[in-house]
PDB file of N, CA, C and O in Angstrom:
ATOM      1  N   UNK A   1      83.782  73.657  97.490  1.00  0.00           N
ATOM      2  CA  UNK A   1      84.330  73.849  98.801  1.00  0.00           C
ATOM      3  C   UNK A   1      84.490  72.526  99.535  1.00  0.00           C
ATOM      4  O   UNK A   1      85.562  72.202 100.046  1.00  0.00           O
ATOM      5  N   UNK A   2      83.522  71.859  99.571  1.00  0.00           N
ATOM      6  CA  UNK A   2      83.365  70.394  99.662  1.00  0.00           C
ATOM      7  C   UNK A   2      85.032  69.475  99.959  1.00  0.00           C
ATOM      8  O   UNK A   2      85.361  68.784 100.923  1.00  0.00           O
ATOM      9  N   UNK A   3      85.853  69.856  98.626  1.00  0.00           N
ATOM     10  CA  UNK A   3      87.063  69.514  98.272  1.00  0.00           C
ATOM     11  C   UNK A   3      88.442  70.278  98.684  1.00  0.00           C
ATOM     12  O   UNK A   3      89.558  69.955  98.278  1.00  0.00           O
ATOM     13  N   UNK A   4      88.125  71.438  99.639  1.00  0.00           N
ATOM     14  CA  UNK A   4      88.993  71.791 100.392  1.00  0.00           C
ATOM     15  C   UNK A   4      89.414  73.295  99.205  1.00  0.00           C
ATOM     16  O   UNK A   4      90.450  73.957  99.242  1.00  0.00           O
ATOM     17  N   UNK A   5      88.566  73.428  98.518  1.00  0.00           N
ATOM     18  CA  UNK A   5      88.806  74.858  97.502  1.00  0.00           C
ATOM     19  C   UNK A   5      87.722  75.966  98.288  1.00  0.00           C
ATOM     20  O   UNK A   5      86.632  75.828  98.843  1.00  0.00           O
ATOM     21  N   UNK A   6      88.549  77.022  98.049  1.00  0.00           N
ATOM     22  CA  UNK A   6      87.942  77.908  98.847  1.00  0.00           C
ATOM     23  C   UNK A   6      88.098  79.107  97.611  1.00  0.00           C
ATOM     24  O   UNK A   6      89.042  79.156  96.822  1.00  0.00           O
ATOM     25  N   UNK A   7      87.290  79.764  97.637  1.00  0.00           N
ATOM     26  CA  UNK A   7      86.504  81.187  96.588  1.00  0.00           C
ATOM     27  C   UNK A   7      85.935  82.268  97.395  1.00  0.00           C
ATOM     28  O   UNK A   7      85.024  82.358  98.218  1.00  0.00           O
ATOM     29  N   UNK A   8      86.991  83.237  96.747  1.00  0.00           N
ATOM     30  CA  UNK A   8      86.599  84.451  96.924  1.00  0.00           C
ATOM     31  C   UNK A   8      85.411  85.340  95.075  1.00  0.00           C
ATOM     32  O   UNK A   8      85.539  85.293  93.852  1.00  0.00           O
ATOM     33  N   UNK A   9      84.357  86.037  96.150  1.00  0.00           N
ATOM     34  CA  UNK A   9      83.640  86.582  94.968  1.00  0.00           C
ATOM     35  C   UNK A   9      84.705  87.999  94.637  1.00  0.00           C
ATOM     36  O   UNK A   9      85.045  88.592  95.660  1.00  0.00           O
ATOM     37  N   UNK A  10      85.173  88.495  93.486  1.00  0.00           N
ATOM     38  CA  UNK A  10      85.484  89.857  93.252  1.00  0.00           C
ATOM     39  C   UNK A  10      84.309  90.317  91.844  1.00  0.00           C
ATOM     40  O   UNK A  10      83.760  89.642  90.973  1.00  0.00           O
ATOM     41  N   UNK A  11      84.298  91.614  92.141  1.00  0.00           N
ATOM     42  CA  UNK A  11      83.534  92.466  91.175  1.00  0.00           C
ATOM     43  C   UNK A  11      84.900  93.200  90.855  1.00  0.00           C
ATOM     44  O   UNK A  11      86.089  92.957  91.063  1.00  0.00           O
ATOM     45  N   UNK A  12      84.168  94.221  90.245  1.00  0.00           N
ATOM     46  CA  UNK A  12      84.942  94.985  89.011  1.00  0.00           C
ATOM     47  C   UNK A  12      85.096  95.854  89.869  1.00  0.00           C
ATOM     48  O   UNK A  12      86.156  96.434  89.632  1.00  0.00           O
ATOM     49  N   UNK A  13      84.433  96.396  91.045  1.00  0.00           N
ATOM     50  CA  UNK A  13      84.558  97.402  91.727  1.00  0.00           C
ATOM     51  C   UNK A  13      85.960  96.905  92.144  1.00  0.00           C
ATOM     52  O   UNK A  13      86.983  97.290  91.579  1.00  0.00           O
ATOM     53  N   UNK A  14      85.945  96.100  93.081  1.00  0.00           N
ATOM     54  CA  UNK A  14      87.469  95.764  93.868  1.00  0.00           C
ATOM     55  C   UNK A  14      88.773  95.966  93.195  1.00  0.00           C
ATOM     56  O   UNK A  14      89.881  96.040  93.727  1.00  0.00           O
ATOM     57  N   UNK A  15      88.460  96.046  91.918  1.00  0.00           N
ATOM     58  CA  UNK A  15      89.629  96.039  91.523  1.00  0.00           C
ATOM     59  C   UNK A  15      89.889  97.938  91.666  1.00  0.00           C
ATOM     60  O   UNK A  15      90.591  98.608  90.908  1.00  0.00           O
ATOM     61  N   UNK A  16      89.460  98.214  92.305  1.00  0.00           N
ATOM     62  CA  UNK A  16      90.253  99.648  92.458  1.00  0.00           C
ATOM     63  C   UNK A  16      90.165 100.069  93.946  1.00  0.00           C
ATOM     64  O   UNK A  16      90.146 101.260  94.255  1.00  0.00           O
ATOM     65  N   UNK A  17      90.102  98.898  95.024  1.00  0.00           N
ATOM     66  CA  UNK A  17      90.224  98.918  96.069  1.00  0.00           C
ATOM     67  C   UNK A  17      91.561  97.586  96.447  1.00  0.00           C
ATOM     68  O   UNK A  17      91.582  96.635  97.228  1.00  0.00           O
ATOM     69  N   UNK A  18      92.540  98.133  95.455  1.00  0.00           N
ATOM     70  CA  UNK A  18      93.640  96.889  95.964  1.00  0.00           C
ATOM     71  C   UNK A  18      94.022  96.144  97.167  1.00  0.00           C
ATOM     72  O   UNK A  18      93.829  94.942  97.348  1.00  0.00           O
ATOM     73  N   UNK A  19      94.429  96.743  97.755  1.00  0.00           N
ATOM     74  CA  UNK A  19      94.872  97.117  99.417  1.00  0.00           C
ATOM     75  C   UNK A  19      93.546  95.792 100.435  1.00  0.00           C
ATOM     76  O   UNK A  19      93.861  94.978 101.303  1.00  0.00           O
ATOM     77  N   UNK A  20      92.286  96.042  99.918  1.00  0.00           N
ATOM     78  CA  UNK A  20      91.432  95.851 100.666  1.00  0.00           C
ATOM     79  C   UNK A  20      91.674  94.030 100.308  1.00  0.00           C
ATOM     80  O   UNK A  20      92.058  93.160 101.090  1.00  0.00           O
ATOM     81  N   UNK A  21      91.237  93.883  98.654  1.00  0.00           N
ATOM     82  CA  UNK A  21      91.605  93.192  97.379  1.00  0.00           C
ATOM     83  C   UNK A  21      92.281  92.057  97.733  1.00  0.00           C
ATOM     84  O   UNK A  21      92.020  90.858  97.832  1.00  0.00           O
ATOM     85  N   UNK A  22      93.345  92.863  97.917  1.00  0.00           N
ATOM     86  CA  UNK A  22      94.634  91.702  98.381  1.00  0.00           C
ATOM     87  C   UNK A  22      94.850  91.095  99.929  1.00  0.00           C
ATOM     88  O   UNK A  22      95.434  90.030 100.128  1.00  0.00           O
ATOM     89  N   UNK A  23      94.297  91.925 100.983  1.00  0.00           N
ATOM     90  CA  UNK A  23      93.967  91.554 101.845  1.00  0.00           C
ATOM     91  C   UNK A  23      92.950  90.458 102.281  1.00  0.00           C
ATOM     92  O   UNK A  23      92.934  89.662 103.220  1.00  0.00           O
ATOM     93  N   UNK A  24      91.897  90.781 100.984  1.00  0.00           N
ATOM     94  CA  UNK A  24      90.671  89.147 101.425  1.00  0.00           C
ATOM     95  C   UNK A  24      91.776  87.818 100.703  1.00  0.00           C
ATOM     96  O   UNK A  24      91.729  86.656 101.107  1.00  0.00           O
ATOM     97  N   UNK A  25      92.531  88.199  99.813  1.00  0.00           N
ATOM     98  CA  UNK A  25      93.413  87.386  99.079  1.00  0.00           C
ATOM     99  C   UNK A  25      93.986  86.593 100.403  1.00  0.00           C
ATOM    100  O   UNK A  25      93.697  85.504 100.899  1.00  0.00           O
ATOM    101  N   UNK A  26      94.596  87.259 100.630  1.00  0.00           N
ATOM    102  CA  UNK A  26      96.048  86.803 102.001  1.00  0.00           C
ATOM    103  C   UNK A  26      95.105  85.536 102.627  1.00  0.00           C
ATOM    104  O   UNK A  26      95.374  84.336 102.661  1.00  0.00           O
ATOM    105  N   UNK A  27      93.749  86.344 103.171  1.00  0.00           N
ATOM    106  CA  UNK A  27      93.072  85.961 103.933  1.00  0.00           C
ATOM    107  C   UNK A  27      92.665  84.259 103.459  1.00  0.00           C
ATOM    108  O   UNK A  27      92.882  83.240 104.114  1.00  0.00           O
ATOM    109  N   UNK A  28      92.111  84.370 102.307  1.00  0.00           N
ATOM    110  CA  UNK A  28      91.470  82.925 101.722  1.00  0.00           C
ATOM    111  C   UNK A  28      92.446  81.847 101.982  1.00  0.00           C
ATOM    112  O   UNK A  28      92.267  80.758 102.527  1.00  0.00           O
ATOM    113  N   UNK A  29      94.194  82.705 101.168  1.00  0.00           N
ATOM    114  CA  UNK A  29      95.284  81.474 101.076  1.00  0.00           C
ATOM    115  C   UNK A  29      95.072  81.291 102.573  1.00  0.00           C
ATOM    116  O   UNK A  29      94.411  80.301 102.888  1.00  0.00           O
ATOM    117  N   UNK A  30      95.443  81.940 103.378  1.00  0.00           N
ATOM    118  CA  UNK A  30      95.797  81.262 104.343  1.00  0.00           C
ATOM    119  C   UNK A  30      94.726  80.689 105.070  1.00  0.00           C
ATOM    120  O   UNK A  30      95.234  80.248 106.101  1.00  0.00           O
ATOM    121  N   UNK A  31      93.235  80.415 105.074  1.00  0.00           N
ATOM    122  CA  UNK A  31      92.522  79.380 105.462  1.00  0.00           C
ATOM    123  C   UNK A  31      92.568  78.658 104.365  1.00  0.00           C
ATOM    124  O   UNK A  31      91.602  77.902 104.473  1.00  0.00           O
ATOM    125  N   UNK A  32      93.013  78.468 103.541  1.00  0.00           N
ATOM    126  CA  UNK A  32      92.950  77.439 102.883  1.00  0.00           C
ATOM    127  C   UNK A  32      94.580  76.523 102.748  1.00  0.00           C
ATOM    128  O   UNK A  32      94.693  75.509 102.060  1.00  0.00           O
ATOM    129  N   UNK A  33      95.342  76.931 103.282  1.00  0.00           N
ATOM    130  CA  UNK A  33      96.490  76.408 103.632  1.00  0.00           C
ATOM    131  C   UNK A  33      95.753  75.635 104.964  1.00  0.00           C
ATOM    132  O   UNK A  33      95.365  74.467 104.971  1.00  0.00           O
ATOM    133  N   UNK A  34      95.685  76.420 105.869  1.00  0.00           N
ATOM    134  CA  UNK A  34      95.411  75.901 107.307  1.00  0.00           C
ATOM    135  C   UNK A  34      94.384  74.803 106.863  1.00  0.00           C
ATOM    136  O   UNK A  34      94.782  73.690 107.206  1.00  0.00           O
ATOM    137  N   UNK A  35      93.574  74.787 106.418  1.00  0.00           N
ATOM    138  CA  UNK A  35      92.179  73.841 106.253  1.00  0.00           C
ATOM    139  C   UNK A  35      92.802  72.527 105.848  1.00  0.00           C
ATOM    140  O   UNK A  35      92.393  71.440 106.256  1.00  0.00           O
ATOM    141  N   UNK A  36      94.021  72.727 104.855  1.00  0.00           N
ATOM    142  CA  UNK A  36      94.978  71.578 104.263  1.00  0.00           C
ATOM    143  C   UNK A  36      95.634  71.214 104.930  1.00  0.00           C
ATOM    144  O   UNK A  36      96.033  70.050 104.964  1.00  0.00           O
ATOM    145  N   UNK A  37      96.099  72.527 106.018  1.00  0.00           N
ATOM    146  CA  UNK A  37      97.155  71.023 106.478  1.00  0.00           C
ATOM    147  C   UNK A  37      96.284  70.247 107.643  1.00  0.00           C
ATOM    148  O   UNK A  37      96.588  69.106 107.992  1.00  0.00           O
ATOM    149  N   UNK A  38      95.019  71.066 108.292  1.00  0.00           N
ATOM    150  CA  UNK A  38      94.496  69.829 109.392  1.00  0.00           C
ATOM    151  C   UNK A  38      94.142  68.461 108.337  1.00  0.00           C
ATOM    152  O   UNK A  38      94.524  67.383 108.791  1.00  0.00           O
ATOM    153  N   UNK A  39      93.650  68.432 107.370  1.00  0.00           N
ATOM    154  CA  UNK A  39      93.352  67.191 106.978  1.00  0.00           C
ATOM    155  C   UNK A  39      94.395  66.391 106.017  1.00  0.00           C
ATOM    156  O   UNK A  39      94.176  65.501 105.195  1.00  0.00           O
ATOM    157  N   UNK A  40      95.726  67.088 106.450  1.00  0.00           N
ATOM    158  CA  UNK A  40      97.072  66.278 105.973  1.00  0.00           C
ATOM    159  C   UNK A  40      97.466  65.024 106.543  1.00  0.00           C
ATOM    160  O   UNK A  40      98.486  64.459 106.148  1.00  0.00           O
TER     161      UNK A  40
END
């Protein structure tokens, strides 16, 4: 994280909660876009 990488944990469960899934997804890219561009 240190290096501007950001991780999401998934289990095996999530994968049959897509919707939710793809939503922490959205979520990560886009702090991790934002996090990139302040230190652009």
């Amino acid at each position: 994280m240190e290096d501007g990488w950001q991780f999401i944990r998934i289990e095996w469960a999530d994968l049959f909660r897509e919707a939710e899934l793809k939503a922490r997804i959205l979520v990560a890219l886009h702090r991790a876009s934002s996090l990139h561009r302040k230190s652009a």
